[in-house]
C-alpha positions as a printed Julia matrix, in Angstrom:
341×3 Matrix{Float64}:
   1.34    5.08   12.74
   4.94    6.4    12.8
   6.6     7.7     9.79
   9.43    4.52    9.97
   6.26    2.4    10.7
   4.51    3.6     7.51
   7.41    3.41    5.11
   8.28   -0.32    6.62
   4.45   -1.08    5.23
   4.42    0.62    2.17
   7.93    0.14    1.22
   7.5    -1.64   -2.33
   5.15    1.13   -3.55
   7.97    3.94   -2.47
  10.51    2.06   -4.03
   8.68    2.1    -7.54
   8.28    5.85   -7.01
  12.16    5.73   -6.43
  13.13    3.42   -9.63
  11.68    5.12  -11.76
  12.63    8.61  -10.59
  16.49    6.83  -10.79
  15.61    5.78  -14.41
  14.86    9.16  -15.56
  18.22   10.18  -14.3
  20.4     8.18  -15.29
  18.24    6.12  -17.95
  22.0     4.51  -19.93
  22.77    2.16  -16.86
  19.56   -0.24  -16.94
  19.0     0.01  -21.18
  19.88   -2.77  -22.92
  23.07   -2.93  -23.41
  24.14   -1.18  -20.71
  26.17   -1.87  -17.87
  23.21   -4.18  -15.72
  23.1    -6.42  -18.9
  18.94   -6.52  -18.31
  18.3    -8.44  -22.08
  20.17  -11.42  -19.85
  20.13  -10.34  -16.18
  16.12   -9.25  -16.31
  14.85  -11.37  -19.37
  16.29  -14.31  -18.09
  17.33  -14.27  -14.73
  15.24  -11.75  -12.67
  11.83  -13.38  -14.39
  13.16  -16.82  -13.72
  13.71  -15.96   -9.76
  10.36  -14.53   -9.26
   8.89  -17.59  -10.5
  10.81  -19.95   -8.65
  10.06  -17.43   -5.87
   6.1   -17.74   -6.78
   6.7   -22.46   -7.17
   8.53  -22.51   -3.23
   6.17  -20.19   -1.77
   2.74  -21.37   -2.91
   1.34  -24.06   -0.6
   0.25  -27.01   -2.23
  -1.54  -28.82    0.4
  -3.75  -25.61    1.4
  -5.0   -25.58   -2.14
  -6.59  -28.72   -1.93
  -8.87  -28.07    0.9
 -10.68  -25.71   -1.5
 -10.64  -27.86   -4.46
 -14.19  -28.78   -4.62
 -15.94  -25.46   -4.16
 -15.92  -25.54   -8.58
 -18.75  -22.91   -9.17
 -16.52  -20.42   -7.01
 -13.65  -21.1    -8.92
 -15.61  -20.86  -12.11
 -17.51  -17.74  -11.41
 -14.11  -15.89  -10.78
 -11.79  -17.15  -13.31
 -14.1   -16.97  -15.96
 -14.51  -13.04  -14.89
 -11.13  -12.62  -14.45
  -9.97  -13.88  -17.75
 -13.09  -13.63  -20.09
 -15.43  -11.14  -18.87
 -13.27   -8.79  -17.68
 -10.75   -8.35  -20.57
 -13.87   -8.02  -22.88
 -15.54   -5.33  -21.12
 -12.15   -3.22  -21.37
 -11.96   -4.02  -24.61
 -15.32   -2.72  -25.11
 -14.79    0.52  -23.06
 -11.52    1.03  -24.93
 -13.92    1.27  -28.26
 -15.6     4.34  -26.61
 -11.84    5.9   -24.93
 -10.15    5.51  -27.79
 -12.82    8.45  -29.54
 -10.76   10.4   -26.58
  -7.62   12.73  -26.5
  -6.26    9.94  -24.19
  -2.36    8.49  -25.15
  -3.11    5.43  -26.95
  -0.34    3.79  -25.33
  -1.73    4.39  -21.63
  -5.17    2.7   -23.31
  -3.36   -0.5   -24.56
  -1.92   -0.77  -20.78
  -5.51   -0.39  -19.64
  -6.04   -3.33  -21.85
  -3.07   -5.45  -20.76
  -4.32   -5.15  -17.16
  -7.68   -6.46  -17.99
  -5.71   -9.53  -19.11
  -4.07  -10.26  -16.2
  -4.06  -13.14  -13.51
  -5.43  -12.62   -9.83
  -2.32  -12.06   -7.69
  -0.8   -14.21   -4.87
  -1.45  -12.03   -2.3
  -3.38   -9.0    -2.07
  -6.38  -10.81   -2.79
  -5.54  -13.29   -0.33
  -4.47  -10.66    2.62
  -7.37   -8.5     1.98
 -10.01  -11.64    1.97
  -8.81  -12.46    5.73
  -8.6    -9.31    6.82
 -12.55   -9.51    6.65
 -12.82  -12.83    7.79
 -14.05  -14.31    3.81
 -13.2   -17.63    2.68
  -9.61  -17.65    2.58
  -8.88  -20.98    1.38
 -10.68  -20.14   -1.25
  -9.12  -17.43   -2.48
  -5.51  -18.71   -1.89
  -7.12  -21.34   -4.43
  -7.95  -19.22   -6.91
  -4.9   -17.03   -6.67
  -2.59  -19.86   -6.71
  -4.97  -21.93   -9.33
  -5.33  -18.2   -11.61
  -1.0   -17.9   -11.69
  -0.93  -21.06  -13.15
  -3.75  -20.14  -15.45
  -2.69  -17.22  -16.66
   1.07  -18.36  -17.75
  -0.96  -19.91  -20.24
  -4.08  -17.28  -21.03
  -2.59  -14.16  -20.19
  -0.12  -14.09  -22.9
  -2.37  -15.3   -25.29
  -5.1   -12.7   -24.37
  -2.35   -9.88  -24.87
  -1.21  -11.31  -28.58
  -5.17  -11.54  -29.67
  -6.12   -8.14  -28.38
  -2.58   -6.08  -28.71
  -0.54   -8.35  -30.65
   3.17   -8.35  -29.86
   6.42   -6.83  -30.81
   7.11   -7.08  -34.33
  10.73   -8.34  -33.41
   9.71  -11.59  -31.3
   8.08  -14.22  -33.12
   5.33  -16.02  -31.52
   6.9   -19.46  -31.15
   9.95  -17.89  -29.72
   7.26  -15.67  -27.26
   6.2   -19.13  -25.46
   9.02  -21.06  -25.65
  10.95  -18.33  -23.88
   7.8   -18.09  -21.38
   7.88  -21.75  -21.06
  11.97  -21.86  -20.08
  11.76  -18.88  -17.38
   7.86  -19.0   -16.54
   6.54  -22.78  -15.87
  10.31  -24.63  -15.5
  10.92  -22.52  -12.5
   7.54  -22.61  -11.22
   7.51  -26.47  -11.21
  10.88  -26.35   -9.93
   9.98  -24.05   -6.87
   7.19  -26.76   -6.03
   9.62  -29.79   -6.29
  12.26  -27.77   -4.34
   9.4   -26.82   -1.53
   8.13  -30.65   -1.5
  11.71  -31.72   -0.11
  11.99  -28.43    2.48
   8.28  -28.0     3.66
   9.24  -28.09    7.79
  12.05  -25.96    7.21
  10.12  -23.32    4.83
   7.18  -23.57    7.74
   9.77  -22.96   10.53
  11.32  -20.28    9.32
   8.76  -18.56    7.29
  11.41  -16.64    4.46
  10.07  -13.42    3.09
   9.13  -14.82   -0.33
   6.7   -11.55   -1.21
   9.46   -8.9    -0.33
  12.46  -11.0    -2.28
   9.94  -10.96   -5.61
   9.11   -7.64   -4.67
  12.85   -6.43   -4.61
  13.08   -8.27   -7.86
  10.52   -6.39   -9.57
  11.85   -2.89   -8.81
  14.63   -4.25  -11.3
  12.29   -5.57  -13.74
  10.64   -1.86  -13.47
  13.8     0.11  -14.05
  14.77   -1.37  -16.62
  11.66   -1.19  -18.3
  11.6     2.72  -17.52
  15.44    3.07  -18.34
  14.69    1.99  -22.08
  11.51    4.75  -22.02
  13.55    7.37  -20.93
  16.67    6.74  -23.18
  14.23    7.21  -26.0
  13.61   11.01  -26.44
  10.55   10.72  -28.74
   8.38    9.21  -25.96
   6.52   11.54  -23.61
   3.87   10.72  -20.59
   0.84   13.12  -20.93
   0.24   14.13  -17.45
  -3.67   14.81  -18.2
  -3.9    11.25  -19.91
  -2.24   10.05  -16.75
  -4.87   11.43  -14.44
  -7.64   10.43  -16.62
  -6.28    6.97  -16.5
  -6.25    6.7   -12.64
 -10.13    7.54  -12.79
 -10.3     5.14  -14.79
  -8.81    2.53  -13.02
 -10.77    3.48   -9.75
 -13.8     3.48  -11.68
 -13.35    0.08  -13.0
 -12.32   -1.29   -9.65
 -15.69    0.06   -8.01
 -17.72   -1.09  -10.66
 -16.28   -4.31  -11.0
 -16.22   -5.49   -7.15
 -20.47   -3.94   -7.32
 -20.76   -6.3   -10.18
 -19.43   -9.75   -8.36
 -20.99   -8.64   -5.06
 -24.58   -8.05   -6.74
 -23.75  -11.33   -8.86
 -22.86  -13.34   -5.96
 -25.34  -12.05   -3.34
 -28.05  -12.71   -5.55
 -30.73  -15.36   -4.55
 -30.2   -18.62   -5.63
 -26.57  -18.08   -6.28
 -25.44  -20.85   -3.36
 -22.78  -18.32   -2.08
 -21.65  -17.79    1.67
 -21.3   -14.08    2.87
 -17.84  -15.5     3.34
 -17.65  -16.76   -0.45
 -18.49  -13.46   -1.61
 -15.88  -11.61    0.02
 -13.14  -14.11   -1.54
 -15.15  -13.47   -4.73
 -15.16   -9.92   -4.68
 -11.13   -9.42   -4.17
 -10.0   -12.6    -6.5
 -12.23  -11.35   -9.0
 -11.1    -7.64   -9.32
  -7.39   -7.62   -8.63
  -4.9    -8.22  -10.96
  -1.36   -9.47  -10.49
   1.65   -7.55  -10.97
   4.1    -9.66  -10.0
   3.51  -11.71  -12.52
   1.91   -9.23  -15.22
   5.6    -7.38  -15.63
   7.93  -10.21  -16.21
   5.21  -11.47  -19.07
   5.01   -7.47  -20.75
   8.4    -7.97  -20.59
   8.68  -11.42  -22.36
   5.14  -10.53  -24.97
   6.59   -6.82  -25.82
  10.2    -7.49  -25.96
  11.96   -4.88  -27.56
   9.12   -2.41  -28.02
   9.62    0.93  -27.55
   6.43    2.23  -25.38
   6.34   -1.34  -23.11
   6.87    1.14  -20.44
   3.61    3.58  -21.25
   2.28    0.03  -21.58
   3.12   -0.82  -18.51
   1.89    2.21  -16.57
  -1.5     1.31  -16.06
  -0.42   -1.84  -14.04
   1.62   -0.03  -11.82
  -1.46    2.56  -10.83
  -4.07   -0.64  -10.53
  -1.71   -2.3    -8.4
  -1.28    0.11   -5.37
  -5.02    1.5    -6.15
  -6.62   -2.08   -5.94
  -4.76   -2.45   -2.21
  -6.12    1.05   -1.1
  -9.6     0.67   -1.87
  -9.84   -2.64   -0.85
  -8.23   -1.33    2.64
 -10.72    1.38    2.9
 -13.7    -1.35    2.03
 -12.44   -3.97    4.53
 -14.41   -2.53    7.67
 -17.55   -1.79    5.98
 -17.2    -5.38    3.76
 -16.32   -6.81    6.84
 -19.48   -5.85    8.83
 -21.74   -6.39    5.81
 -20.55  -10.11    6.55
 -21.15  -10.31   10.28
 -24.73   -8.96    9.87
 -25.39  -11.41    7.0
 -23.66  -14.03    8.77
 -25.86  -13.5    12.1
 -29.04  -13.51    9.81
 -28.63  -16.73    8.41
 -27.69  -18.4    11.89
 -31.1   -16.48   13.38
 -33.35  -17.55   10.5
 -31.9   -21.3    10.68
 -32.96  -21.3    14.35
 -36.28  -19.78   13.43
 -39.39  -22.92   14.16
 -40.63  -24.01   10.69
């Protein structure tokens, strides 16, 4: 693959490289206050637009196709959003006896608390050939979820800023979370055939969008002179994250490749990636709304930016050997139905 070719592909994760970098230069232009106005032009109007982005792109009517596979969509919500936050939480209890920044720990935490994403998940699962309605399902059905869970899960295990109240935390999540959400579905309702035909780029627009979001957030670090990154913490918190990624997709696939647990080799792939990725797009905007006005949101925020690009590369590197675990297991079953009883 070319050089061009390569940065075409993995544009979004040079451009946080890039944000940030631009941030730490010139940190007064995206503080609040400053001349990009984010407290209105981020809090309000970026978050909105990625939402709306999120309500015209999702596709309603693919959804329903995979409505009725409900122990699937059981098994990897309720790891998602109850076993896997808790199990953080627990190894937190044992990092937290570590020299490792607090800060960096609590981001570890807000990850664990995040929704599936839109995509990744969803990309990766057909790239083996998995069960793809199903995990467009539960990446669409885990969004919606988590506008509801997700901030909740961060005020009972982190709490929030002491400056934002906790009416004003959902009201303001309601107005630029679930209004443009529902609005993106009504809008896509009325132009389906032309959304179909021409296929906009709905990923790289909320993409672009977040890159703001991320400056910002890095702009207000990096204005702040009494906040520093710990570049050993850093590196022990990317093991981390790659540990907890490995461990986590061994756990579903043991889980779901068990006997008697009525999974396809094709549900278990869609299992394995819903399961174990988090979403970005969505976890930003909602640190941004939960820890408004803190001071280390962007240490905070770290964490999700490593799992994000580390949950597409190993999931890249598993695809070929995930992908001919299925095939074998796939061939098996056929050859055992055939077998005379």
């Amino acid at each position: 693959m070319g050089l061009l070719a390569r940065i075409r592909k993995e544009w979004f994760i040079i451009g946080i490289v890039l944000v940030i970098l631009s941030a730490k230069l010139q940190p007064s232009v995206g503080v609040r206050g400053g001349p990009l106005k984010p407290e209105i032009t981020i809090a309000y109007v970026a978050v909105s637009l990625i939402f709306f982005n999120s309500g015209l792109s999702l596709k309603t009517e693919e959804l329903t196709s995979a409505l009725l596979h409900v122990r699937l969509h059981l098994f990897v919500q309720s790891f998602t959003l109850i076993f896997f936050p808790l199990a953080v939480w627990l190894l937190l209890r044992l990092l937290a006896l570590t020299s490792i920044d607090q800060w960096l720990l609590r981001g570890l935490q807000t990850v664990s608390c995040m929704p599936p994403p839109v995509s990744s998940a969803v990309i990766l699962t057909k790239a083996v050939g998995g069960n793809e309605a199903a995990a467009i399902f539960n990446s669409a059905f885990g969004s919606f979820l988590g506008i509801i869970v997700t901030p909740v899960l961060l005020l009972l295990f982190l709490g929030s800023s002491s400056s934002v109240p906790f009416s004003s935390i959902f009201s303001q999540l309601f107005m630029t979370v679930v209004v443009p959400l529902i609005l993106g579905q009504v809008c896509r309702s009325f132009l389906r055939e032309f959304l179909e035909r021409r296929k906009p780029p709905f990923g790289a627009v909320s993409s672009a969008v977040l890159l703001m979001i991320i400056y910002t957030t890095f702009c207000d670090t990096f204005s702040n002179p009494n906040i520093e990154l710990d570049p050993t913490s850093l590196l022990l918190v990317v093991l981390i994250i790659f540990s907890i990624q490995l461990s986590f997709m061994l756990l579903t696939f043991a889980f779901s490749t068990r006997s008697g647990s009525g999974f396809s080799p094709a549900d278990t792939v869609a299992i394995v990636f819903c399961s174990t990725h988090k979403s970005l797009t969505l976890g930003i905007p909602m640190l941004k709304i939960v820890f408004a006005g803190y001071e280390h949101l962007s240490l905070i925020s770290v964490p999700l930016l490593i799992y994000h690009p580390a949950q597409i590369l190993l999931g890249s590197v598993l695809v070929p050997t995930i992908r001919s675990w299925m095939t074998s297991r796939q061939k098996a079953v056929k050859l055992s139905a055939l077998q005379p009883v």
